[in-house]
Backbone as numpy.savetxt, mean C-alpha at the origin, in Angstrom:
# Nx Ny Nz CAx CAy CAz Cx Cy Cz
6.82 -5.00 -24.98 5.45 -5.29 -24.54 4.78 -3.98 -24.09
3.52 -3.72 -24.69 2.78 -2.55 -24.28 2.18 -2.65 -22.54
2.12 -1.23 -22.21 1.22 -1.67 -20.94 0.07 -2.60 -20.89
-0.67 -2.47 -21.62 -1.89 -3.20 -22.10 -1.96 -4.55 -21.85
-0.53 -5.22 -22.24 -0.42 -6.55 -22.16 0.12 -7.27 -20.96
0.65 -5.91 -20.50 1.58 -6.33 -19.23 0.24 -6.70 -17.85
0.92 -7.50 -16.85 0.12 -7.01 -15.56 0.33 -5.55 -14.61
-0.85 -5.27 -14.36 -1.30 -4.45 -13.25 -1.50 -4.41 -11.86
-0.31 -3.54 -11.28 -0.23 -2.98 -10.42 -0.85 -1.91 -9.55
-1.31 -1.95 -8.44 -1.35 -0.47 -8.04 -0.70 -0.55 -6.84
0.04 0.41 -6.23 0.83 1.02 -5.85 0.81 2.24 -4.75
-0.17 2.19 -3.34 -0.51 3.38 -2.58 0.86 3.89 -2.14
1.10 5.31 -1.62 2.05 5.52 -1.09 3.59 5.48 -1.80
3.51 5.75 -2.98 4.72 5.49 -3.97 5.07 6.42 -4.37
4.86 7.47 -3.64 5.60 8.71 -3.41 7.28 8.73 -3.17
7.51 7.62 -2.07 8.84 7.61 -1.22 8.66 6.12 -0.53
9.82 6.39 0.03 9.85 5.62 0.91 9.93 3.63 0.48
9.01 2.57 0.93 8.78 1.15 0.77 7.56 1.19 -0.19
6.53 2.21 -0.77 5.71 2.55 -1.63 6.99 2.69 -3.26
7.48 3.54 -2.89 8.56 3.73 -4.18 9.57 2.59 -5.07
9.62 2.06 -3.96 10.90 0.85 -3.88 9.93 0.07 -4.33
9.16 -0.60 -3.79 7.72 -1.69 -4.48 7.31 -1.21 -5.64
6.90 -0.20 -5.96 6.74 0.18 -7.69 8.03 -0.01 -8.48
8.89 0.76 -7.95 10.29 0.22 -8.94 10.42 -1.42 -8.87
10.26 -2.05 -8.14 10.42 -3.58 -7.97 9.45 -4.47 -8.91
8.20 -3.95 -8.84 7.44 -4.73 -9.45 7.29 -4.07 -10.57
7.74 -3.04 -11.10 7.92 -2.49 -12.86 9.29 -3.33 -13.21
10.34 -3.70 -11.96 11.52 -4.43 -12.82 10.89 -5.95 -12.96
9.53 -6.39 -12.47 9.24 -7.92 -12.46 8.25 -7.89 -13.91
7.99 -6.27 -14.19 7.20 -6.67 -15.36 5.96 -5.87 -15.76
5.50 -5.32 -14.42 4.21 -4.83 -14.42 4.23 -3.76 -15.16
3.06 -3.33 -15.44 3.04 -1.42 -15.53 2.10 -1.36 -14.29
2.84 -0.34 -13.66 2.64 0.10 -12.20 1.89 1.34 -11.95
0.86 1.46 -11.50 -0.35 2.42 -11.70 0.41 3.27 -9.90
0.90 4.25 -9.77 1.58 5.03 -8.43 0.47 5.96 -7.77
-0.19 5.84 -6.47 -1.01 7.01 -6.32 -0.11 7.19 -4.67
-0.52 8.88 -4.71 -0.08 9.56 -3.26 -0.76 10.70 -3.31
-0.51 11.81 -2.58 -0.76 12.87 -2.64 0.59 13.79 -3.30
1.76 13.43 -3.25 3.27 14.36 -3.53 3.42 14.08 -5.11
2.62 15.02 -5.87 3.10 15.01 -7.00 4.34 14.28 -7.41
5.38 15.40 -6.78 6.31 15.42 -7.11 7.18 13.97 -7.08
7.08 13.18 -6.23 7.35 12.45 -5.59 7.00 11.31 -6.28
5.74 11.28 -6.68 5.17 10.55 -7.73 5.77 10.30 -9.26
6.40 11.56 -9.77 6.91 12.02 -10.75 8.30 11.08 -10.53
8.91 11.42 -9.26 10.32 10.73 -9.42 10.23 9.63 -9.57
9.47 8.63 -8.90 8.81 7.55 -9.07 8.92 6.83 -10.57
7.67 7.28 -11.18 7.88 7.07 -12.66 8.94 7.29 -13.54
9.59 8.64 -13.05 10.98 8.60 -14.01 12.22 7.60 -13.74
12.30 7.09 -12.37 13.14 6.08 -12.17 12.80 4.86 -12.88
11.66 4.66 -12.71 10.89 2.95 -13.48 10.93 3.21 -14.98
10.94 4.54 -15.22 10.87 4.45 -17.09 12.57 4.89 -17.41
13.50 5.27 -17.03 14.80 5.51 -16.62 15.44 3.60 -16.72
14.60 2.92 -16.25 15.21 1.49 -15.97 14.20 0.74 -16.62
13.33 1.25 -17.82 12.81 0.08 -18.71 11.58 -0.23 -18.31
10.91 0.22 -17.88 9.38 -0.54 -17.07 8.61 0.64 -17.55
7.35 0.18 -17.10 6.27 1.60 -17.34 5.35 1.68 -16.40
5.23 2.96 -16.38 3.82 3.51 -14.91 3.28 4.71 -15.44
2.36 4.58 -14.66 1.21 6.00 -14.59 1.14 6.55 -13.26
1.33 7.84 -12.98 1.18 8.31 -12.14 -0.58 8.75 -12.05
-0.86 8.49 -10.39 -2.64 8.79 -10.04 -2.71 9.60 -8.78
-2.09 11.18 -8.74 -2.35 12.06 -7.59 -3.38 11.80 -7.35
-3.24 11.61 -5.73 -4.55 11.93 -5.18 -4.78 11.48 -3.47
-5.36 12.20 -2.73 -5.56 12.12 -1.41 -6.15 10.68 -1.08
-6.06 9.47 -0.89 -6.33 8.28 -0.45 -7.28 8.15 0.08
-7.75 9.01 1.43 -8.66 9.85 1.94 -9.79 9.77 0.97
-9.87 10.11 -0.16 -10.94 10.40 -0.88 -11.81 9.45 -1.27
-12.96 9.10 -1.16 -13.42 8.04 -1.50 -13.65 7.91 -2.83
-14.21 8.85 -3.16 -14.98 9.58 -4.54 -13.68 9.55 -5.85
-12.83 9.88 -5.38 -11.37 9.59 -6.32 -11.12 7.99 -6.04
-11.01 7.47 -5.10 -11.06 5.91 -5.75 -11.71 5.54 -6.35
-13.17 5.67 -6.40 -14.21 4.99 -7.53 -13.71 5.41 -8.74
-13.49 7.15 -8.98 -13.28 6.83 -10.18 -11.79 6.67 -10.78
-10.77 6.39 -9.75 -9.86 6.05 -10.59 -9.96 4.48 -10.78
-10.88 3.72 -10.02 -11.02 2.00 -10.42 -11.96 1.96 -12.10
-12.90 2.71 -11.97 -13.50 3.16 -13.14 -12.46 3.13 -14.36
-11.51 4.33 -14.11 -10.67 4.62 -15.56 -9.52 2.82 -15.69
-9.59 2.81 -14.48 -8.44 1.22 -14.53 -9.14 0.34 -15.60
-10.44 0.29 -15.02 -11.31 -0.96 -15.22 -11.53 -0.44 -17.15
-11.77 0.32 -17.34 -12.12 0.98 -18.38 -10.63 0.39 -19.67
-9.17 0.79 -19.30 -7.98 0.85 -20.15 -8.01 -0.91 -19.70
-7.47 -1.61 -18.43 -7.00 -2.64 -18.54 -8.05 -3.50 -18.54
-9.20 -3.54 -17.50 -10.41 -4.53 -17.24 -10.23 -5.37 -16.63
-8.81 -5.13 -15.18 -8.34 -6.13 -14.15 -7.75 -5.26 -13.52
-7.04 -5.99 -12.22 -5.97 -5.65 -11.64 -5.42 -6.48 -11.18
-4.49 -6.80 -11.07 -3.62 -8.41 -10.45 -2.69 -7.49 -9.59
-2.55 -6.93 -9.23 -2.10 -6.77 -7.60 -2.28 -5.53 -7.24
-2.95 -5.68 -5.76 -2.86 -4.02 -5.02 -2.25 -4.08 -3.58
-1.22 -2.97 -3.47 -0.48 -2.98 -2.90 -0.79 -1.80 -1.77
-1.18 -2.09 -0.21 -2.11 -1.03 0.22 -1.11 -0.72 1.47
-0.12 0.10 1.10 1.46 0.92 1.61 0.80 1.87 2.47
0.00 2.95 1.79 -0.11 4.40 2.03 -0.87 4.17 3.71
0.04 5.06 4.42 -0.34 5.06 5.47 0.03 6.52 6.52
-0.43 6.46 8.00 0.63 7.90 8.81 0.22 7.16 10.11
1.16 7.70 10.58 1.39 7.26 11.86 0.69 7.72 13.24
0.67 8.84 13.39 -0.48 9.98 14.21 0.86 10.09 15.09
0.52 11.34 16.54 1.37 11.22 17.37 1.11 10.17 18.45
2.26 10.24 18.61 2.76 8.82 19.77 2.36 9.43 21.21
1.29 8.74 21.92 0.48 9.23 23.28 -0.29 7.85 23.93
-0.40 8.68 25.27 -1.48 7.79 25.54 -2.93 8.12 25.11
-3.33 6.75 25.07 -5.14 6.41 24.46 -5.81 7.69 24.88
-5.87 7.91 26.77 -6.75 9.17 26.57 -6.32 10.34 26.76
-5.28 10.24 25.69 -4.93 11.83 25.25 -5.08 12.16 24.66
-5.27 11.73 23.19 -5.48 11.76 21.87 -7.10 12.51 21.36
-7.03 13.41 20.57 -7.67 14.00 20.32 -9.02 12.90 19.38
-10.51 13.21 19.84 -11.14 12.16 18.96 -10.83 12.73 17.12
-10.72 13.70 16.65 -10.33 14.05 15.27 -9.17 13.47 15.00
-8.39 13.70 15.68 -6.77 12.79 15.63 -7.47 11.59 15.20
-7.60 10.40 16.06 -8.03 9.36 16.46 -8.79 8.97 15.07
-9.40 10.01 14.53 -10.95 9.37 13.23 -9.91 9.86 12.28
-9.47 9.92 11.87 -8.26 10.78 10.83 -7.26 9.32 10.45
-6.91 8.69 11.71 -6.20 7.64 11.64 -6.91 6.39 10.92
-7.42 6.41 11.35 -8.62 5.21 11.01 -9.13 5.56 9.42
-9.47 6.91 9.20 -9.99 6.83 8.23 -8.45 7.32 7.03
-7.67 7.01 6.83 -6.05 7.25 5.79 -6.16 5.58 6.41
-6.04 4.75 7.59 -5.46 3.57 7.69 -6.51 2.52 7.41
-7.59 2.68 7.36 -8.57 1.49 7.87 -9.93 2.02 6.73
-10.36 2.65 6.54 -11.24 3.39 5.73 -11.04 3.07 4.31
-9.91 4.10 4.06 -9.13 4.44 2.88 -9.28 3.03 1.54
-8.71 1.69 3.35 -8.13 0.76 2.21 -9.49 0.15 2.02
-10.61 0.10 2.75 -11.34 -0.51 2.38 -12.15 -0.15 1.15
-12.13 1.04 1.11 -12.37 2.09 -0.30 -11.98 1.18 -1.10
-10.78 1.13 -1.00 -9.67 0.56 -2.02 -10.09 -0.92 -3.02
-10.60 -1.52 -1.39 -10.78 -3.06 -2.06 -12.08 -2.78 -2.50
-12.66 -2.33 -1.96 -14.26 -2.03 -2.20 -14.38 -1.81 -3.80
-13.62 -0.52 -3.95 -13.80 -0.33 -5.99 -12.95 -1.33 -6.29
-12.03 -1.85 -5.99 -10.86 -2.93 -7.34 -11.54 -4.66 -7.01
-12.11 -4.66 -5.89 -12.65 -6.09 -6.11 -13.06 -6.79 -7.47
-13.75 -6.01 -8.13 -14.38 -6.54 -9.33 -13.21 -7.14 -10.27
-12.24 -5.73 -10.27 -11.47 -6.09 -10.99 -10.01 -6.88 -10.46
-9.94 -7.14 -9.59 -8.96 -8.45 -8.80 -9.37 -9.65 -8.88
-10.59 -10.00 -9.03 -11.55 -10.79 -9.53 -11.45 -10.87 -11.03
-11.48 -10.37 -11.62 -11.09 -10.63 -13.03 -9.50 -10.92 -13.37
-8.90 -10.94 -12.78 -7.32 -11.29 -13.00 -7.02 -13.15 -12.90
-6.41 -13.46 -13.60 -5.72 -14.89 -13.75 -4.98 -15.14 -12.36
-4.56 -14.01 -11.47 -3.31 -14.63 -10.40 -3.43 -12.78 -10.08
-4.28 -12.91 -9.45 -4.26 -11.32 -8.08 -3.66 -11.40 -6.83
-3.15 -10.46 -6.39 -2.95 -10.78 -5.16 -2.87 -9.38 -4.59
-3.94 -9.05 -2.57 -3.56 -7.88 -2.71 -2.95 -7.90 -1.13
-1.77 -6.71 -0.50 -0.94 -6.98 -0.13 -1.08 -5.73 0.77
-1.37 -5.94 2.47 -1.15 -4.93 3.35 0.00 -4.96 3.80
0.48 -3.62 4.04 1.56 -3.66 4.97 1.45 -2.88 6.16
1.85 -3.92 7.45 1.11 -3.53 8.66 2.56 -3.32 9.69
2.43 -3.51 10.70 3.23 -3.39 11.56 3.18 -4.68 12.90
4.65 -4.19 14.06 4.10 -5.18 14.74 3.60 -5.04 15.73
3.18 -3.84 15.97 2.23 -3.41 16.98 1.11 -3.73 16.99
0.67 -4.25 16.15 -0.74 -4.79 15.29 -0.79 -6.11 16.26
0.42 -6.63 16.41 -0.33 -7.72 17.32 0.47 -7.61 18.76
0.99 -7.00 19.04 2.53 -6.92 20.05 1.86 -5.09 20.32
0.69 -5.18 21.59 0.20 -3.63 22.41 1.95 -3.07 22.92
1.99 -1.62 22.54 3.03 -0.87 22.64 3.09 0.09 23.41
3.03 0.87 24.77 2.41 2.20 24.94 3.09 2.96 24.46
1.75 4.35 24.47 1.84 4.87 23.80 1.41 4.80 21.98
1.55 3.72 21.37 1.23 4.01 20.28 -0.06 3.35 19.93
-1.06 3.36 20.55 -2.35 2.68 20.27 -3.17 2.59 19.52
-3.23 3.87 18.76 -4.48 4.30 17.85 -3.45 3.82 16.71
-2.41 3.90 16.61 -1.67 3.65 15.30 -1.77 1.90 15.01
-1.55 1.06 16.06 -1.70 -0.29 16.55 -2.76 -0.72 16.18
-3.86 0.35 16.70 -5.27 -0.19 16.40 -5.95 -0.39 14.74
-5.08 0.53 14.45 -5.50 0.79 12.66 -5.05 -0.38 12.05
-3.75 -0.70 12.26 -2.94 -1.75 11.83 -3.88 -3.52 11.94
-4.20 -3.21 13.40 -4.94 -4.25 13.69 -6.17 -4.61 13.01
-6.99 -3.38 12.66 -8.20 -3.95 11.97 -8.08 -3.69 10.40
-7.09 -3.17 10.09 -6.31 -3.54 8.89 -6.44 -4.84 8.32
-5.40 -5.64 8.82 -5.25 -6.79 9.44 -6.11 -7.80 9.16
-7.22 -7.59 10.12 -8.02 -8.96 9.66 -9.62 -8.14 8.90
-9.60 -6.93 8.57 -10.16 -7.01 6.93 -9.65 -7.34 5.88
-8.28 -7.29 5.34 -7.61 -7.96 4.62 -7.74 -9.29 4.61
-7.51 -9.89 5.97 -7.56 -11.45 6.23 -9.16 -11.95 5.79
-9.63 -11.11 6.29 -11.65 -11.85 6.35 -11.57 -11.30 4.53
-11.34 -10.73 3.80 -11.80 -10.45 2.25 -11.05 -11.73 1.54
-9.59 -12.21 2.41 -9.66 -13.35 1.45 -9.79 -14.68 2.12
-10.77 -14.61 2.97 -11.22 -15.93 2.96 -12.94 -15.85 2.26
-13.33 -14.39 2.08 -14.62 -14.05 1.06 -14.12 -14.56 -0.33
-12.93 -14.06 -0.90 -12.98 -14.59 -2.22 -12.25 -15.82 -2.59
-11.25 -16.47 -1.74 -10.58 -18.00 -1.86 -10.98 -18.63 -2.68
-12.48 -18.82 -2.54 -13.52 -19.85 -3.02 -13.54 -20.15 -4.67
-13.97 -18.71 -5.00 -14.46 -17.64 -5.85 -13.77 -17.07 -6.96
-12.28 -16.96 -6.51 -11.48 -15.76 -7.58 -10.12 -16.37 -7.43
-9.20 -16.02 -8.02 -8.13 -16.48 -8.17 -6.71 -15.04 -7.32
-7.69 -14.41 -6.43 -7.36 -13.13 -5.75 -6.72 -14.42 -4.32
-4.94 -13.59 -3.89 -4.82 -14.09 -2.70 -4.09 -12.79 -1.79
-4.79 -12.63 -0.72 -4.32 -12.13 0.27 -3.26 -11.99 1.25
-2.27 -11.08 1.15 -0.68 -11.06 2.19 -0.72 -10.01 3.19
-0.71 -10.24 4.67 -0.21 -9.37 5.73 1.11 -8.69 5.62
1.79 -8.40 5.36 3.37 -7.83 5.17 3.70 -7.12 5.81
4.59 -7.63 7.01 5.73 -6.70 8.43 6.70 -6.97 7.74
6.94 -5.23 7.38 8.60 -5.31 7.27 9.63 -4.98 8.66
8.55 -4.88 9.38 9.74 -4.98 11.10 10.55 -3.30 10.60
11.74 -3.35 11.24 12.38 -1.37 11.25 12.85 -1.59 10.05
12.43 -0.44 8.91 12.68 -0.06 8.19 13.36 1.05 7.93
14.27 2.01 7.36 14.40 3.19 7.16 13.86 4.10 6.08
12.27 4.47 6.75 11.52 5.36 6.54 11.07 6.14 6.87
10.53 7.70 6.61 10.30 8.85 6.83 9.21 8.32 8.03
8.87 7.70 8.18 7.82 7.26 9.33 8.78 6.78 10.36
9.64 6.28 10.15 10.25 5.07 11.33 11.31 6.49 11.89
11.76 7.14 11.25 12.29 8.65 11.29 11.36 9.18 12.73
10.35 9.41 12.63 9.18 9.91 13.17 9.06 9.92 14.12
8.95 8.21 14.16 8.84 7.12 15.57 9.99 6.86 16.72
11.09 7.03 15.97 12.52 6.89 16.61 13.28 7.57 16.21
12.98 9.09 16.04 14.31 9.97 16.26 15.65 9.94 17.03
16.87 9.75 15.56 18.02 10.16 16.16 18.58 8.56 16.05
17.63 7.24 15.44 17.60 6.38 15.05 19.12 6.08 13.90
19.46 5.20 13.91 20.54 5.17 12.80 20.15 4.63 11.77
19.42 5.04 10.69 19.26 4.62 9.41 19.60 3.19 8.93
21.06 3.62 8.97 21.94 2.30 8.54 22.08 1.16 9.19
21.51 1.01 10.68 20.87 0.17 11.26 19.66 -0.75 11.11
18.81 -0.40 9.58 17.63 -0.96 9.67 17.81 -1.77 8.05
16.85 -2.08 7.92 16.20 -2.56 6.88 16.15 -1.19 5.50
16.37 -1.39 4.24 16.29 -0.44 3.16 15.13 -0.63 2.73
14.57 -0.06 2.45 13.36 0.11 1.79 13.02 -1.22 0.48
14.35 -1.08 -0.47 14.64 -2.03 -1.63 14.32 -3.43 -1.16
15.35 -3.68 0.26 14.94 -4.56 0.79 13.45 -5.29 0.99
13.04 -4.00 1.53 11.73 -4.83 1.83 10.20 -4.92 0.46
10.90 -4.09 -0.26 10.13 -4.12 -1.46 10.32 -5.62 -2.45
11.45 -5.77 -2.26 11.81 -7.11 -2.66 11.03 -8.07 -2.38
10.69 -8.27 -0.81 10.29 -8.98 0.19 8.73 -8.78 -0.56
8.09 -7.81 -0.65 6.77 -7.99 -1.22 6.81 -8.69 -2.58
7.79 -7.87 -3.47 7.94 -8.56 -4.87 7.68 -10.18 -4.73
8.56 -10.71 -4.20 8.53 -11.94 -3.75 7.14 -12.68 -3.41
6.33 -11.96 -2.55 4.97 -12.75 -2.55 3.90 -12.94 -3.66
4.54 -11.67 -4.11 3.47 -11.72 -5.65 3.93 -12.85 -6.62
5.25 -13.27 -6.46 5.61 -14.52 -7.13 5.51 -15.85 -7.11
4.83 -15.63 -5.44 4.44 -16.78 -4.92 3.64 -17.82 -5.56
């Protein structure tokens, strides 16, 4: 089966990490998996693992951050496939761990705009085309600080939080309307370069695998 025929994926943050593992997961369910990050490289391994194991992807460098690069990479999507049936909105950072008024206001708008901005970018250009799909579905992954205040990690909490219910409020906008459905997704401790971050000195092998929890998304899209 050509990409063409297959469903479409996209894939933030599939550089590493529960971004990587979810593209390999949903190229083994079928998709061709569209990968964007900023780490080339990373990106690259990405694709060679999924085409290494039979699936197909495109790699889409690029700063998330950017608004102007999402339009037009929904453009070139919309252009080859003329849908998207699932977006998967991973790519995220954590900021440093402080109190509220310590935090620098650039810190603080930096967060918001990679966590809370970014994705709305996101839905903002692929709506049309999530809307054109038979069975869309698009898929945050948040944390549980998002609803469970932590000190210290607030501004990160806060992103998560209005994450959260823009995701939630876009699909009760299209329910009606489109055949697009909306998933919150806590994978709780994971072992990732972020959770690394957060809990240095942490035991890896204590948490959740990445595969794991990519699974765990796979799974909703099957829903």
């Amino acid at each position: 089966m050509s990409d063409i025929e297959k469903p479409v994926a996209l894939v933030t943050g599939a550089s590493r990490g529960i971004g990587a593992a979810t593209a390999k997961a949903l190229a083994a369910d079928g998709y061709h998996v569209l990968l964007t990050a900023r780490t080339e490289g990373g990106l690259e391994a990405t694709e060679t693992a999924i085409h290494d194991a039979g699936g197909t992807a495109t790699i889409a460098p690029f700063d998330v951050t950017d608004g102007d690069a999402i339009d037009r990479l929904a453009q070139a999507i919309g252009g080859r496939w003329a849908k998207l049936d699932a977006l998967v909105l991973n790519a995220g950072m954590l900021g440093d761990l402080m109190p509220v008024s310590h935090m620098e206001p650039k810190d603080f708008e930096k967060l918001f705009k990679t966590n809370v901005t970014a994705n709305y970018r996101l839905i903002r250009a692929f709506d049309p085309l999530l809307r054109a799909s038979n069975d869309a579905h698009v898929v945050a992954v948040t944390s549980s600080v998002a609803e469970t205040p932590r000190a210290y990690w607030g501004a990160y909490a806060a992103t998560k939080a209005a994450l959260g219910n823009l995701v939630e409020t876009y699909g009760l906008e299209v329910a009606t309307i489109s055949k697009v459905r909306t998933h919150i997704y806590n994978p709780g401790g994971t072992a990732t370069a972020m959770r690394a971050k957060a809990y240095p000195g942490e035991d890896p092998a204590t948490l959740k695998t990445p595969e794991t929890a990519a699974a765990e998304i796979a799974a909703l899209l099957r829903a």
